[in-house]
N, C-alpha and C positions, 0 to 999 in steps of 0.2 A: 088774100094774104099769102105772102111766099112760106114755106115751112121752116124759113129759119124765124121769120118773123112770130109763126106759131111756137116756136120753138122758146126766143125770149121771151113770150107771153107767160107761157106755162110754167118757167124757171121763177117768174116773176110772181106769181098767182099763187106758186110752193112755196115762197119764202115767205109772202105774206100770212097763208095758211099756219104756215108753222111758229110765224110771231103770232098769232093770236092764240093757236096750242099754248102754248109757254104761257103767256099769259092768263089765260083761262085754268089751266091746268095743275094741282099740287095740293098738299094737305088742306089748304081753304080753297075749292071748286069755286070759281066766279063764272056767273053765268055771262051771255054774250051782252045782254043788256047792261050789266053791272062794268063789264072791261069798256063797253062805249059809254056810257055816262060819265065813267071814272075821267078817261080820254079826253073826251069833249070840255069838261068843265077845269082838266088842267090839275085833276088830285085835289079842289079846293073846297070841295066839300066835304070833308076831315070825317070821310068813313072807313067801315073797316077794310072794304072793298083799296079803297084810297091809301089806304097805307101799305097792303098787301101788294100792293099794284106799284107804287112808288118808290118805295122803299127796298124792297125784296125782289119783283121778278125785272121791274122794269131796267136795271140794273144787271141785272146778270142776263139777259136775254140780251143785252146790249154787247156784253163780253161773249156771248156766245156766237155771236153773228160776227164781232172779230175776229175771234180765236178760230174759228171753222176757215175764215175766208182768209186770213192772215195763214194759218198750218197749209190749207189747199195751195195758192197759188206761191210760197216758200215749195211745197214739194212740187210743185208744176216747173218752177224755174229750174231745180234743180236736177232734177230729168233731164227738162232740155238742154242743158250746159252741160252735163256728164253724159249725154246719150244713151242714158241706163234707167231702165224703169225700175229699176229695183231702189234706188236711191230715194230718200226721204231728206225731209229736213235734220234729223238729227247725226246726218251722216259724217259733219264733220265734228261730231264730239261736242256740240251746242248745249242738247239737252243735258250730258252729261256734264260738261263746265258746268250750267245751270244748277244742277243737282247739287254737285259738291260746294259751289257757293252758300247754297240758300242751308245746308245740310251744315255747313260752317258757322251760320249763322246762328241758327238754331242751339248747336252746340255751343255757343258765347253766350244766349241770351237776349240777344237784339229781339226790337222791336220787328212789326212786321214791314215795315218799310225799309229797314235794315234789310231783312231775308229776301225782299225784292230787289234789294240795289245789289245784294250780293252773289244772288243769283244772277240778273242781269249781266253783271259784270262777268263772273265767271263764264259765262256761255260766250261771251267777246273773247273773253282770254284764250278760251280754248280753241278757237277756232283760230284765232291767230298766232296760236303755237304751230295747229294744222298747215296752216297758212306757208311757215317760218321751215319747219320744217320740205318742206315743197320746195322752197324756193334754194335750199340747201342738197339739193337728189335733181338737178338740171341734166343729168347726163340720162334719166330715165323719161317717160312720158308721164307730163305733168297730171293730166288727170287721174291715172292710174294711180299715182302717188298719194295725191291729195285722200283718193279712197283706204289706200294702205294706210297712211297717217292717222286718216280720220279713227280708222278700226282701232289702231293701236292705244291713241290717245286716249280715245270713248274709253276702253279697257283699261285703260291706266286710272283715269278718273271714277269710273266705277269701281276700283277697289279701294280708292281714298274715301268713297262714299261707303263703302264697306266698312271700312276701319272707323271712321269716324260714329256710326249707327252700334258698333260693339262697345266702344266708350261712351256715348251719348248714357244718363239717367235713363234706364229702363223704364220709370216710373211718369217720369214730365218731359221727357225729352226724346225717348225713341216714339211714341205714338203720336208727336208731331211730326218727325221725319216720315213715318211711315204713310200716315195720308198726305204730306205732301208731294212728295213719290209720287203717290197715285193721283191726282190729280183732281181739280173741281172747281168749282166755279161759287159754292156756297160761302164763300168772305168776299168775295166782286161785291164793291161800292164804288159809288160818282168819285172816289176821291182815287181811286185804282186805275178806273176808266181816264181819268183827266192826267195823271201819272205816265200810263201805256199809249195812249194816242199818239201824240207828237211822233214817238220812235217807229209808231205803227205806219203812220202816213211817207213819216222818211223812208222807211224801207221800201214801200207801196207804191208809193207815185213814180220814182226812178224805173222799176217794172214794166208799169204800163204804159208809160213813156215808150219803153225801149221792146215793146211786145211785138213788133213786126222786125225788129234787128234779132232778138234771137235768134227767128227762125233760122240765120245764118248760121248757127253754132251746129245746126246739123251737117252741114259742109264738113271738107277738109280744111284745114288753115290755108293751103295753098289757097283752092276756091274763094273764102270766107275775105283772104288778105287781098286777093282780085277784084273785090268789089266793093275795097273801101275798108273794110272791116277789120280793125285792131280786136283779136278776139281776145288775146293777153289781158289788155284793159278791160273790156267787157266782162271779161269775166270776174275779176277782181271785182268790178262795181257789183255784179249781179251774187256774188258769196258775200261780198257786205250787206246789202242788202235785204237778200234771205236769211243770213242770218242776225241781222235786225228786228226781222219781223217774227222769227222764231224764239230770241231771247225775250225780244219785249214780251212775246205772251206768256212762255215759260214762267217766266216770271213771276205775276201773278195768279196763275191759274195752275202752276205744278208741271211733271209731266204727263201730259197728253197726245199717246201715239195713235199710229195709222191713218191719223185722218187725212196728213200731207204723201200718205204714200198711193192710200185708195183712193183717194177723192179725184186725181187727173188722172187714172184709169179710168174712171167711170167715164168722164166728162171726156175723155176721148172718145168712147163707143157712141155718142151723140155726135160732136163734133169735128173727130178726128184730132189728129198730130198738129197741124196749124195754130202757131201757139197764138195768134193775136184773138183768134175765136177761142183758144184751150182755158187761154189767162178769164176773161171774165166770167165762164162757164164754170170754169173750176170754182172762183171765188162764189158764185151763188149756192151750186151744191157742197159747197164747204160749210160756207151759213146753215144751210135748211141740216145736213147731216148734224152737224154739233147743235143746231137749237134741239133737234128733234130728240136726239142721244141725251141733252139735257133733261130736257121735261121726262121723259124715260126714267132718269137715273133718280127723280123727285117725286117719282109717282109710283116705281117700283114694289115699293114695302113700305114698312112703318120709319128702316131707315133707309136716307137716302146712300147710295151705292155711289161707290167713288168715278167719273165721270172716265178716269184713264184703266178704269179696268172694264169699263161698258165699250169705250170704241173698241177695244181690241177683241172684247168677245164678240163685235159686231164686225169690224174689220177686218178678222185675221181670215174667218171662215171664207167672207166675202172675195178673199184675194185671191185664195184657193178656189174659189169658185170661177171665175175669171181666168184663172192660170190654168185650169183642165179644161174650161172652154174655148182657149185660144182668143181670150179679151184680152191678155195684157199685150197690148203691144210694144215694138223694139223702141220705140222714142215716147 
Protein backbone atom coordinates (compact mmCIF):
# COMPACT_ATOMS: atom_id res chain seq x y z
CA UNK A 1 0.00 0.00 0.00
CA UNK A 2 1.22 3.40 -1.28
CA UNK A 3 1.31 6.03 1.84
CA UNK A 4 -1.30 8.06 0.60
CA UNK A 5 -3.38 5.10 0.67
CA UNK A 6 -2.13 4.48 4.35
CA UNK A 7 -2.84 7.71 4.81
CA UNK A 8 -6.80 7.60 3.96
CA UNK A 9 -6.98 4.57 5.87
CA UNK A 10 -6.00 6.14 9.06
CA UNK A 11 -8.12 9.36 8.44
CA UNK A 12 -10.70 6.94 8.03
CA UNK A 13 -10.01 4.37 11.09
CA UNK A 14 -10.02 8.19 13.24
CA UNK A 15 -13.27 9.17 12.39
CA UNK A 16 -14.67 5.91 12.93
CA UNK A 17 -12.78 5.79 16.43
CA UNK A 18 -14.15 9.07 17.35
CA UNK A 19 -17.94 8.15 16.29
CA UNK A 20 -17.81 5.46 18.58
CA UNK A 21 -16.15 7.94 21.39
CA UNK A 22 -19.16 10.15 21.09
CA UNK A 23 -21.28 7.48 21.26
CA UNK A 24 -19.96 5.50 24.20
CA UNK A 25 -19.06 8.58 25.98
CA UNK A 26 -21.21 11.23 28.44
CA UNK A 27 -23.18 11.30 31.69
CA UNK A 28 -24.72 7.52 31.03
CA UNK A 29 -21.14 5.56 29.92
CA UNK A 30 -22.35 2.87 27.30
CA UNK A 31 -20.23 0.08 27.02
CA UNK A 32 -18.94 -1.20 23.47
CA UNK A 33 -21.35 -4.08 23.68
CA UNK A 34 -24.30 -1.93 24.60
CA UNK A 35 -23.54 0.93 21.38
CA UNK A 36 -23.34 -2.55 19.03
CA UNK A 37 -26.49 -4.20 20.10
CA UNK A 38 -28.18 -0.78 20.25
CA UNK A 39 -26.92 -0.46 16.35
CA UNK A 40 -27.44 -3.76 15.19
CA UNK A 41 -31.16 -4.24 16.25
CA UNK A 42 -32.02 -0.53 14.81
CA UNK A 43 -32.90 1.30 18.67
CA UNK A 44 -35.86 -1.35 18.78
CA UNK A 45 -35.49 -2.74 21.73
CA UNK A 46 -36.75 0.23 23.74
CA UNK A 47 -33.70 0.41 26.26
CA UNK A 48 -32.16 2.80 28.22
CA UNK A 49 -29.09 2.28 26.23
CA UNK A 50 -31.62 2.87 23.12
CA UNK A 51 -32.85 5.95 24.00
CA UNK A 52 -29.56 7.45 25.04
CA UNK A 53 -28.16 6.43 21.87
CA UNK A 54 -31.11 7.47 19.56
CA UNK A 55 -32.30 10.12 20.77
CA UNK A 56 -29.35 12.23 22.34
CA UNK A 57 -25.95 11.29 21.04
CA UNK A 58 -26.86 9.81 17.64
CA UNK A 59 -28.24 13.08 16.62
CA UNK A 60 -25.74 15.40 17.70
CA UNK A 61 -22.74 13.31 16.68
CA UNK A 62 -24.43 13.59 13.37
CA UNK A 63 -24.23 17.48 13.49
CA UNK A 64 -20.92 17.17 14.78
CA UNK A 65 -19.38 15.42 11.83
CA UNK A 66 -21.26 18.31 9.61
CA UNK A 67 -20.50 21.10 11.47
CA UNK A 68 -16.56 20.10 11.75
CA UNK A 69 -16.51 18.99 7.94
CA UNK A 70 -18.88 21.90 6.75
CA UNK A 71 -16.47 24.89 9.08
CA UNK A 72 -13.08 22.79 7.69
CA UNK A 73 -13.48 22.79 4.01
CA UNK A 74 -15.66 26.65 4.15
CA UNK A 75 -12.10 27.71 5.70
CA UNK A 76 -10.20 25.54 3.22
CA UNK A 77 -11.90 27.29 0.20
CA UNK A 78 -11.58 30.21 1.55
CA UNK A 79 -7.73 30.41 1.85
CA UNK A 80 -7.52 29.31 -1.32
CA UNK A 81 -9.57 31.99 -3.09
CA UNK A 82 -8.02 34.87 -0.90
CA UNK A 83 -4.56 33.35 -0.86
CA UNK A 84 -4.28 34.09 2.82
CA UNK A 85 -4.10 31.57 5.69
CA UNK A 86 -5.25 33.81 7.98
CA UNK A 87 -8.66 33.83 6.60
CA UNK A 88 -11.65 31.70 8.12
CA UNK A 89 -15.01 31.33 7.25
CA UNK A 90 -16.38 34.11 9.29
CA UNK A 91 -14.32 36.52 7.28
CA UNK A 92 -16.83 38.09 5.49
CA UNK A 93 -19.16 39.00 8.47
CA UNK A 94 -21.27 35.41 8.17
CA UNK A 95 -21.06 34.56 11.68
CA UNK A 96 -21.67 37.84 12.61
CA UNK A 97 -24.87 38.49 10.27
CA UNK A 98 -25.73 35.13 11.87
CA UNK A 99 -25.38 36.53 15.33
CA UNK A 100 -27.28 39.58 15.03
CA UNK A 101 -30.10 37.68 13.28
CA UNK A 102 -30.56 34.81 15.67
CA UNK A 103 -29.72 37.71 18.65
CA UNK A 104 -32.96 39.54 17.01
CA UNK A 105 -34.89 36.84 17.23
CA UNK A 106 -34.36 36.11 20.53
CA UNK A 107 -35.09 39.51 21.42
CA UNK A 108 -38.81 39.17 19.69
CA UNK A 109 -39.63 36.04 21.15
CA UNK A 110 -39.62 33.54 18.14
CA UNK A 111 -39.56 30.15 18.30
CA UNK A 112 -36.46 28.31 17.66
CA UNK A 113 -36.95 27.80 14.09
CA UNK A 114 -37.57 31.41 14.01
CA UNK A 115 -33.84 32.04 15.55
CA UNK A 116 -32.60 29.61 12.98
CA UNK A 117 -34.27 31.07 9.89
CA UNK A 118 -33.09 34.41 11.29
CA UNK A 119 -29.87 33.73 11.88
CA UNK A 120 -29.47 32.03 8.53
CA UNK A 121 -30.77 34.65 6.76
CA UNK A 122 -28.67 37.24 8.43
CA UNK A 123 -25.36 35.59 7.58
CA UNK A 124 -26.69 35.85 3.68
CA UNK A 125 -27.47 39.25 4.19
CA UNK A 126 -24.31 40.14 5.42
CA UNK A 127 -22.25 38.71 3.23
CA UNK A 128 -24.02 40.18 0.44
CA UNK A 129 -23.66 43.55 1.75
CA UNK A 130 -19.84 42.47 1.82
CA UNK A 131 -20.44 41.39 -1.47
CA UNK A 132 -22.25 44.83 -2.63
CA UNK A 133 -19.94 46.81 -1.22
CA UNK A 134 -16.79 45.18 -3.32
CA UNK A 135 -18.46 45.43 -6.10
CA UNK A 136 -18.93 49.40 -5.38
CA UNK A 137 -14.55 49.99 -4.70
CA UNK A 138 -13.63 48.32 -8.63
CA UNK A 139 -10.98 50.92 -8.90
CA UNK A 140 -9.03 49.10 -5.79
CA UNK A 141 -8.13 45.07 -5.72
CA UNK A 142 -11.09 43.08 -5.29
CA UNK A 143 -9.86 40.69 -2.84
CA UNK A 144 -8.24 43.16 -0.53
CA UNK A 145 -11.58 44.93 -0.38
CA UNK A 146 -13.89 42.11 0.18
CA UNK A 147 -11.24 41.53 3.52
CA UNK A 148 -11.61 45.42 4.24
CA UNK A 149 -15.47 45.18 4.03
CA UNK A 150 -15.68 41.99 5.63
CA UNK A 151 -13.76 43.62 8.85
CA UNK A 152 -15.80 46.57 8.83
CA UNK A 153 -19.13 44.88 8.41
CA UNK A 154 -18.38 42.00 11.08
CA UNK A 155 -17.65 45.31 13.47
CA UNK A 156 -20.62 46.97 12.52
CA UNK A 157 -22.70 43.96 13.24
CA UNK A 158 -21.07 43.07 16.31
CA UNK A 159 -22.17 46.24 17.91
CA UNK A 160 -25.85 45.87 16.79
CA UNK A 161 -25.28 42.50 18.74
CA UNK A 162 -23.95 44.62 21.34
CA UNK A 163 -26.78 46.84 21.76
CA UNK A 164 -29.37 44.46 21.22
CA UNK A 165 -27.74 41.97 24.38
CA UNK A 166 -27.95 45.65 26.68
CA UNK A 167 -31.77 45.78 25.91
CA UNK A 168 -32.50 42.08 25.81
CA UNK A 169 -34.36 40.95 29.63
CA UNK A 170 -31.43 40.20 31.64
CA UNK A 171 -33.43 37.66 33.24
CA UNK A 172 -35.10 35.35 30.06
CA UNK A 173 -33.57 36.86 27.39
CA UNK A 174 -29.65 37.72 27.73
CA UNK A 175 -28.67 33.99 29.08
CA UNK A 176 -30.19 32.78 25.96
CA UNK A 177 -28.07 35.12 23.74
CA UNK A 178 -25.37 34.47 25.68
CA UNK A 179 -24.90 30.59 25.22
CA UNK A 180 -25.94 31.01 21.93
CA UNK A 181 -22.94 33.12 21.13
CA UNK A 182 -21.16 30.43 22.36
CA UNK A 183 -22.01 27.90 20.72
CA UNK A 184 -23.21 23.87 21.08
CA UNK A 185 -24.59 21.19 19.76
CA UNK A 186 -26.86 20.16 22.99
CA UNK A 187 -30.64 21.27 21.11
CA UNK A 188 -29.34 19.26 17.58
CA UNK A 189 -32.45 16.96 16.71
CA UNK A 190 -33.51 14.86 13.40
CA UNK A 191 -35.76 17.76 12.70
CA UNK A 192 -32.52 20.47 12.70
CA UNK A 193 -30.37 17.86 10.99
CA UNK A 194 -33.19 17.53 8.03
CA UNK A 195 -33.70 21.45 8.14
CA UNK A 196 -29.41 22.03 7.67
CA UNK A 197 -28.77 19.33 5.12
CA UNK A 198 -30.26 20.46 1.86
CA UNK A 199 -28.22 23.90 2.25
CA UNK A 200 -25.35 21.79 3.60
CA UNK A 201 -24.92 19.66 0.36
CA UNK A 202 -25.74 22.83 -1.94
CA UNK A 203 -22.89 24.50 -0.72
CA UNK A 204 -20.82 21.08 -0.63
CA UNK A 205 -21.02 19.55 -3.80
CA UNK A 206 -20.40 22.75 -6.08
CA UNK A 207 -16.74 22.53 -3.96
CA UNK A 208 -15.78 19.29 -4.70
CA UNK A 209 -16.86 19.58 -8.02
CA UNK A 210 -14.67 22.43 -8.64
CA UNK A 211 -11.74 21.13 -6.23
CA UNK A 212 -9.10 20.66 -9.00
CA UNK A 213 -10.20 24.27 -10.71
CA UNK A 214 -9.41 26.17 -7.56
CA UNK A 215 -6.09 25.19 -7.46
CA UNK A 216 -6.05 27.97 -10.36
CA UNK A 217 -7.04 30.72 -8.04
CA UNK A 218 -3.42 30.55 -6.81
CA UNK A 219 -2.19 31.88 -10.25
CA UNK A 220 -2.54 35.52 -11.42
CA UNK A 221 -5.61 36.26 -13.27
CA UNK A 222 -3.59 36.90 -16.22
CA UNK A 223 -2.30 33.04 -15.88
CA UNK A 224 -5.73 31.71 -14.35
CA UNK A 225 -7.80 33.66 -17.63
CA UNK A 226 -4.96 31.75 -19.94
CA UNK A 227 -6.18 28.63 -19.22
CA UNK A 228 -9.73 28.91 -19.43
CA UNK A 229 -10.41 30.20 -16.10
CA UNK A 230 -13.27 33.02 -15.31
CA UNK A 231 -11.90 33.51 -11.68
CA UNK A 232 -14.54 36.67 -11.29
CA UNK A 233 -17.31 33.93 -11.52
CA UNK A 234 -15.58 31.25 -9.64
CA UNK A 235 -15.17 33.13 -7.24
CA UNK A 236 -18.47 34.42 -6.67
CA UNK A 237 -19.74 30.63 -6.86
CA UNK A 238 -17.19 29.53 -4.42
CA UNK A 239 -18.30 32.89 -1.49
CA UNK A 240 -21.76 31.62 -2.10
CA UNK A 241 -21.06 28.54 -1.44
CA UNK A 242 -18.81 28.83 1.79
CA UNK A 243 -20.91 30.82 2.90
CA UNK A 244 -23.91 28.53 2.60
CA UNK A 245 -22.32 26.10 4.34
CA UNK A 246 -21.14 28.30 7.12
CA UNK A 247 -24.61 29.95 7.74
CA UNK A 248 -26.45 26.63 7.40
CA UNK A 249 -24.42 25.41 10.36
CA UNK A 250 -24.22 28.69 12.31
CA UNK A 251 -27.27 28.39 12.46
CA UNK A 252 -28.17 25.76 14.31
CA UNK A 253 -25.29 25.22 16.32
CA UNK A 254 -24.28 28.96 17.36
CA UNK A 255 -21.05 30.46 16.84
CA UNK A 256 -18.42 27.93 16.54
CA UNK A 257 -14.67 29.36 15.77
CA UNK A 258 -11.34 28.11 14.67
CA UNK A 259 -12.22 24.96 13.50
CA UNK A 260 -12.46 26.50 9.66
CA UNK A 261 -9.14 28.44 10.24
CA UNK A 262 -6.96 25.49 11.99
CA UNK A 263 -8.37 22.48 10.46
CA UNK A 264 -6.56 23.13 6.64
CA UNK A 265 -3.47 24.13 8.35
CA UNK A 266 -3.24 21.00 9.90
CA UNK A 267 -4.49 18.96 6.84
CA UNK A 268 -1.81 20.79 4.91
CA UNK A 269 1.11 19.60 6.95
CA UNK A 270 -0.10 15.92 5.74
CA UNK A 271 -1.05 16.79 2.41
CA UNK A 272 0.19 19.96 1.29
CA UNK A 273 -1.42 23.08 -0.50
CA UNK A 274 -3.14 20.83 -3.45
CA UNK A 275 -6.53 21.71 -2.71
CA UNK A 276 -8.26 18.60 -4.51
CA UNK A 277 -6.13 16.28 -1.77
CA UNK A 278 -6.49 19.60 1.04
CA UNK A 279 -10.63 19.61 0.37
CA UNK A 280 -11.29 15.95 1.43
CA UNK A 281 -8.61 15.73 4.13
CA UNK A 282 -9.71 18.73 5.60
CA UNK A 283 -13.28 17.67 5.65
CA UNK A 284 -12.41 14.34 7.68
CA UNK A 285 -10.11 16.11 10.23
CA UNK A 286 -12.79 18.64 10.51
CA UNK A 287 -15.32 15.74 11.54
CA UNK A 288 -12.88 13.81 14.01
CA UNK A 289 -11.85 17.61 15.58
CA UNK A 290 -15.39 18.82 16.30
CA UNK A 291 -16.78 14.94 17.20
CA UNK A 292 -13.91 14.70 19.52
CA UNK A 293 -14.18 18.65 20.93
CA UNK A 294 -17.68 17.46 21.47
CA UNK A 295 -17.66 14.39 23.52
CA UNK A 296 -14.87 16.70 25.51
CA UNK A 297 -17.13 19.45 26.19
CA UNK A 298 -20.01 16.53 27.64
CA UNK A 299 -17.69 14.84 29.65
CA UNK A 300 -15.85 17.59 31.03
CA UNK A 301 -17.57 18.41 34.38
CA UNK A 302 -20.92 17.90 35.88
CA UNK A 303 -21.86 20.87 33.32
CA UNK A 304 -21.37 20.51 29.85
CA UNK A 305 -19.09 23.55 28.54
CA UNK A 306 -20.06 25.46 25.70
CA UNK A 307 -18.61 23.66 22.47
CA UNK A 308 -17.33 27.58 20.83
CA UNK A 309 -15.41 28.21 23.95
CA UNK A 310 -13.66 24.57 23.92
CA UNK A 311 -12.40 25.03 20.17
CA UNK A 312 -10.88 28.13 20.83
CA UNK A 313 -9.08 27.09 23.95
CA UNK A 314 -8.07 24.18 21.80
CA UNK A 315 -7.44 26.12 18.54
CA UNK A 316 -6.07 29.25 19.38
CA UNK A 317 -2.90 27.71 21.36
CA UNK A 318 -2.65 25.19 18.48
CA UNK A 319 -2.37 27.94 15.77
CA UNK A 320 0.33 29.58 17.85
CA UNK A 321 1.90 26.57 17.91
CA UNK A 322 2.06 26.15 14.21
CA UNK A 323 2.92 29.77 13.57
CA UNK A 324 6.26 29.63 15.70
CA UNK A 325 6.91 26.30 14.07
CA UNK A 326 6.68 27.48 10.67
CA UNK A 327 3.42 25.13 9.98
CA UNK A 328 1.35 27.71 8.67
CA UNK A 329 1.86 27.99 5.50
CA UNK A 330 1.28 30.95 2.64
CA UNK A 331 -1.76 29.14 0.79
Amino acid sequence: MTGRVWFSTALICGLMAALLLALMLGQYPLSLAQVWQSLATGGRSDTPADLVIWSVRLPRLVAATLVGASLAAAGATYQAMFRNPLVSPDILGVSAGAGLGAMLAIFLVLPLAGIQLFAFVGGLIAVGLVYGVSLSARQHDPLLVLVLAGVAVGTFLGAGISLIKILADPYTQLPTMTFWLLGGLNTVSYKELAWALPFILVGLVPIVLLRWRINLLSLSETEAQSLGVNTAQLRVLLIFCATLLTAATVSFTGIIGWVGLVIPHIARLFVGAEFSRLLPTSLVIGAIFLLLTDTLARNVGHMEMPLGVLTALIGAPFFLYLLVKGGVSER
